[in-house]
N, C-alpha and C positions, 0 to 999 in steps of 0.2 A: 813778381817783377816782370816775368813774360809777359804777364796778359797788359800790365801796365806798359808795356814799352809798345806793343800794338794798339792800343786803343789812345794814349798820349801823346804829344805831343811833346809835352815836358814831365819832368819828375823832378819833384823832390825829398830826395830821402833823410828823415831827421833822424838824430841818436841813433844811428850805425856809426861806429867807430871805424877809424882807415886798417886796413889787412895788417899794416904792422904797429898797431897798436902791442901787442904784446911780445911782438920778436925782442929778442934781446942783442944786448949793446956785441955788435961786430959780427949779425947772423949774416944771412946771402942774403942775396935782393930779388929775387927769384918769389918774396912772396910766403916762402917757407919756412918758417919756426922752426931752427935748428937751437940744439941742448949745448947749452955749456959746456966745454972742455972738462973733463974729468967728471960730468956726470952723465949716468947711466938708465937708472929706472926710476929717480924721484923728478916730481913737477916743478920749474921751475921756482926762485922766490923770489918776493917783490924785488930784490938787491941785483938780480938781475938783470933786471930789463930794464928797457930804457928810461930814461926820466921825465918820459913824458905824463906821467899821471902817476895816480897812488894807488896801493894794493885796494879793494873795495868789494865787500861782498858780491856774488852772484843772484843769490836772493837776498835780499834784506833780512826777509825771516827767517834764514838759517843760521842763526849766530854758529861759529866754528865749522862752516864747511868750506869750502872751495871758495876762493874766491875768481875775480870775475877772471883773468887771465889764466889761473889754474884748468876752469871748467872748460876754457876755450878750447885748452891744448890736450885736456883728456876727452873730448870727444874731436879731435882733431887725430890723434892718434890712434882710439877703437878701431878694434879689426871689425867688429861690427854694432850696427844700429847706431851708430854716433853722426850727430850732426856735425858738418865739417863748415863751424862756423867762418874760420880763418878761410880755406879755400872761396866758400859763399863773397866775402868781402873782395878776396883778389879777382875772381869773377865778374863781379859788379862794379866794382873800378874799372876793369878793361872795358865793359860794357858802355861805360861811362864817357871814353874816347870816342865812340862810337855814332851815340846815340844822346842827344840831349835830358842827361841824369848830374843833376846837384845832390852832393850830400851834405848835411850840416848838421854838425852836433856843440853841443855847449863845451865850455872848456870847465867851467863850475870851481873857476879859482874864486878861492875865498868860504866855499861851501861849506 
């Protein structure tokens, strides 16, 4: 995205979802995936978060693992080697105020 913001003019970035795609209903606005009232160490579940989309694998091919907002926020939380998908998003938003950057992603009602 650096090299692209120096060499462009324009961007446009498809299928990146917005930073609070997976916050849940009444977190801060700060950007930051904060845990439900009375939970502790488990990952969020689909009934919590917002209603803007449905729970949906991370990989397609891994029937029963993680899905996508789960994976989001366990390497959002690693102390280490975790890509901090969620921060990446709030990032490139700000950036986005900045610098001539579009994102678009489908909504895939009906899918």
């Amino acid at each position: 995205m650096i090299l692209a913001m120096e060499l462009c003019e324009q961007i446009c970035v498809f299928g990146m979802v917005s930073d609070s795609y997976c916050r849940y209903v009444g977190s801060s606005r700060r950007g930051v995936t904060q845990r439900p009232p009375g939970s502790h160490t488990h990952p969020p579940s689909a009934h919590n978060r917002e209603k803007n989309h449905s729970s949906v694998p991370y990989h397609y091919f891994e029937q029963g693992q993680l899905d996508e907002c789960r994976m989001y926020l366990v390497h959002e939380r690693a102390h280490r080697a975790g890509h901090r998908f969620i921060t990446e998003k709030t990032i490139f938003s700000r950036w986005a105020k900045r610098k001539n950057i579009t994102f678009t992603h489908p909504s895939w009602a009906g899918g």
